[in-house]
N, C-alpha and C positions, 0 to 999 in steps of 0.2 A: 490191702491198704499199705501194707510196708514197700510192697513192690513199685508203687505209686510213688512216692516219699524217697524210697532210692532213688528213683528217675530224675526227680527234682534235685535232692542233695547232690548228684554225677553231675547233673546238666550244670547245674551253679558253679561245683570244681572244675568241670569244663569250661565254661565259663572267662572262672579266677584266670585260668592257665591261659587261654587264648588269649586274654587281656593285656597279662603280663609277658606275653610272647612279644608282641607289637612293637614294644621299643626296641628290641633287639631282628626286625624282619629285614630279609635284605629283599631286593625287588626279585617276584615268584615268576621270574622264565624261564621259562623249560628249553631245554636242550633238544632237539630234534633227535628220534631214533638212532641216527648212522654216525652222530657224535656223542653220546651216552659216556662216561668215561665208569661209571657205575651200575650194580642192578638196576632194573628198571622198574622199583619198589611199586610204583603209583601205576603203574602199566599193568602189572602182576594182578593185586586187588584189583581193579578196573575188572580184569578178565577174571576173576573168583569170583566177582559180586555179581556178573552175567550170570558163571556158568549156576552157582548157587541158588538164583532165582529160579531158572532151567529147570535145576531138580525140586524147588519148592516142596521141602522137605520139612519138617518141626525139627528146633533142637531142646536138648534141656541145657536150661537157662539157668543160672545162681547169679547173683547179685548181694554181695556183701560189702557192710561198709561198718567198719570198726571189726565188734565180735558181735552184729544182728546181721544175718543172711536169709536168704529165701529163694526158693530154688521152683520153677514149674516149667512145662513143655511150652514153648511158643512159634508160631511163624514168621517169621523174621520176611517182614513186606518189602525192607529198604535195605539191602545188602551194602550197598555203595555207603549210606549214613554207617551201618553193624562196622562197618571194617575201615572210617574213614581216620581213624587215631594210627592206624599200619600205613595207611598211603597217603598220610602227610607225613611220613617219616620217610618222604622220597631223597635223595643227596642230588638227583643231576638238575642241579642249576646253573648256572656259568660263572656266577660267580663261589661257588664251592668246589672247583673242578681240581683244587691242587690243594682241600682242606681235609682229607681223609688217606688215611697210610690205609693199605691193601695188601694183604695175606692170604692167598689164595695156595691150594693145590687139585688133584685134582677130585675130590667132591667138596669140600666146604672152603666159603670165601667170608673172611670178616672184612670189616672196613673199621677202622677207629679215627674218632676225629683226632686231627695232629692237639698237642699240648695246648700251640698257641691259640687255639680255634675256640674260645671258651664263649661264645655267641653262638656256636652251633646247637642246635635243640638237641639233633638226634647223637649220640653221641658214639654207641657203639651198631652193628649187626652184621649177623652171624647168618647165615646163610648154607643150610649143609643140601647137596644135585645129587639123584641118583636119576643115571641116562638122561641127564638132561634138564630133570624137572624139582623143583623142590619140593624138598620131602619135608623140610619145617625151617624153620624163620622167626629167629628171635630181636628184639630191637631192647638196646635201652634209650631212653629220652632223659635231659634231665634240664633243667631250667638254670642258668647261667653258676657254672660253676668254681666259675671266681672268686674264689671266697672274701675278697676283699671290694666288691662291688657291693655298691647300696640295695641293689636287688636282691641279693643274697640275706640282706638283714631283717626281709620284709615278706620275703615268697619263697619258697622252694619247693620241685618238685622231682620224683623220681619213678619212672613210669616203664613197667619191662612187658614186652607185649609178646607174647607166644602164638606160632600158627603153626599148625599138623593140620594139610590141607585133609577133607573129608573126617578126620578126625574131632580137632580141639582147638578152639580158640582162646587165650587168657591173656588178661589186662591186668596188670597190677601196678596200682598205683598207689602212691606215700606223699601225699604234700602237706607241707607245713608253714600257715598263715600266722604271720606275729600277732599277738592280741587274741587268736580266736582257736589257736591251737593247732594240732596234726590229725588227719584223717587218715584210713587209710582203708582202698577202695579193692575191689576183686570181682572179675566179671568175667565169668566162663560161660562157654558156649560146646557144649559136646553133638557132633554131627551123626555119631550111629550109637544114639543110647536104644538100650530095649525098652 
């Protein structure tokens, strides 16, 4: 029953957030492969939520929101939906192509959005390659952090999303709606439980 009832309360805060994303959306084109100025976030997922299906494996699943959690084994039928909060925190659009400072060497790359870029969703990620391939990938998100915008007085959100490919996946999220209060969400997914 509870498990039910999170899905509902998630999808609603999904919802809030997608809503209140909208006034802030610049138009969603994608940059073509061989000009990518950034990871290629949405490319990446795309190809986990294949190979994942592939292995159609169960994971163990928790789901908590506040301090009620519940935790059981599930089969995750729709990988591409499981992991679509990680690969809409793609950066190569064209018009965000000079909005994120880059630190790279050579295994881990972050990206931070520049100062002025306070429209951007995704704000920071971290990115750490061994030969090549990522070993994990963390994103922060955070909903307009202006603190002097009207938005800011009526929605907030702060969302950190963790991947350890074959390992773990974790969402955590904090938002906070004027009038009806702060929630705050947690959603792991472990890939070789016993």
């Amino acid at each position: 029953m509870y498990w039910y009832k999170s899905r509902l309360l998630i999808t609603a805060g999904l919802g809030l957030s997608l809503m209140s994303g909208l006034q802030s959306c610049k138009p969603d084109i994608k940059e073509n492969r061989s000009t990518m100025k950034y990871f290629d976030i949405q490319g990446f997922f795309k190809a986990e939520a294949l190979r994942l299906a592939k292995v159609n494996k169960p994971i163990f699943k928790t789901i908590k929101h506040n301090e009620v959690s519940e935790s059981k084994k599930v089969l995750i039928t729709n990988w591409a939906a499981e992991l679509s909060l990680f690969s809409e925190s793609d950066l190569n659009k064209p018009a965000w192509k000079d909005s994120y400072s880059i630190q790279a060497d050579s295994d881990i790359i972050i990206y931070m959005a520049k100062e002025k870029e306070h429209e951007l969703n995704t704000r920071e990620v971290l990115i750490k390659l061994v030969a090549g391939k990522v070993k994990y990938m963390m994103i922060i998100n955070a909903t307009d952090t202006d603190k002097h915008s009207i938005q800011h007085l009526f929605y907030r959100r702060l969302e950190k999303l963790s991947y350890f490919p074959d390992s773990l996946y974790l969402i955590q999220r904090l938002q906070t709606v004027r009038f009806l209060g702060t929630n705050k969400y947690d959603i792991s997914g472990y890939f070789n439980h016993r």
